[in-house]
C-alpha positions, 0 to 999 in steps of 0.5 A: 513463494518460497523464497518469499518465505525464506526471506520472512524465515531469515527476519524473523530469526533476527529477532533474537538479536534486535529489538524489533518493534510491533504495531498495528496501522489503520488509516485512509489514502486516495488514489488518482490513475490514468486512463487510456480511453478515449474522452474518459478520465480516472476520478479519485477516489477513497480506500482504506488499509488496515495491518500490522507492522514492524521494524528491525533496526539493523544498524544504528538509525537504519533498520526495515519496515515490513509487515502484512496490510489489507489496502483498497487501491480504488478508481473511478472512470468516467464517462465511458461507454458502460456509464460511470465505472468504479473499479474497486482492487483490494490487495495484501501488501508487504512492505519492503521499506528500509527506514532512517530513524532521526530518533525514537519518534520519528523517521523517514522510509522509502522502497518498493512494496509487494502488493497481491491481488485479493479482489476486482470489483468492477460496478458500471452504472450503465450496464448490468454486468461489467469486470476489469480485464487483465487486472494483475495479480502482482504489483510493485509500487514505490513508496516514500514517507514518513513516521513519526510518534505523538505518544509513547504507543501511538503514531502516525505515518504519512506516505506517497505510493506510485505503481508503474505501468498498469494495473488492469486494461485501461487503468495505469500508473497509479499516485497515492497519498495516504495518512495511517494511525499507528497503534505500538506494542512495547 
């Protein structure tokens, strides 16, 4: 954690010397994982993120995307012995994503995001009381896409995101795909 905040420390005193640009993101994305049970399969299903974001270029097209994002990462398994489970993992990410600007409106970026746990919500349709098990409080998905603007202070991104290994007992290697709306503070 504190070299966490060390490293916030150093971008933030950055900003004296770079024009960074700041926005707030809202949109939504659609997570498929994999299962390890027997006879049952992961279902996709719809989350949403909500944040703020900013760029510091750092050399002529590249700079780093970060900022601080409430994001859903949501499954569904079914069947299995507790009926239909809905397994509902809400995180914090900050990504991480160095990013190639072909102009002011648009660019590509790619790169790993830190995601932290903030709630495990597991509802069976079957039983009363159900939980994930080993639901893991840190992860590290990579993310790959695009960003573009339509309007001076309005944008869009779309994006690709897959997270290795697994996120709880029985619930692994989760694929993404997500469309945000930007709103650009100038």
């Amino acid at each position: 954690m504190k070299s966490l905040f060390s490293f916030f420390l150093l971008i933030f005193s950055l900003t004296a010397q770079a024009q960074m640009e700041f926005g707030l993101v809202g949109g939504l994305q659609s997570g498929q994982a994999e299962t390890d049970l027997s006879g049952a399969s992961a279902k996709t299903r719809l989350g949403y993120h909500f944040g703020g974001l900013a760029y510091l270029p750092l050399q002529k097209s590249w700079g780093l995307r970060s900022g601080l994002i409430y994001n859903q990462r949501y499954t569904t398994l079914e069947p299995t012995l507790s009926g239909k489970v809905d397994m509902d993992f809400a995180y914090f990410d900050v990504p991480l994503t160095p990013m190639l600007k072909f102009s002011g409106a648009g660019g590509v970026f790619a790169g790993p995001v830190l995601a932290f746990n903030q709630s495990k919500d597991v509802t069976c349709s079957q039983r009363a009381n159900c939980a994930a098990v080993d639901v893991k409080s840190f992860l590290l998905p990579l993310q790959v896409g695009v960003q573009f603007r339509f309007l001076p202070q309005m944008g869009a991104e779309l994006f690709f995101e897959y997270i290795s290994g697994e996120l709880a007992t029985n619930v692994s290697n989760m694929k993404t795909v997500g469309a945000s709306f930007l709103f650009y503070f100038e």
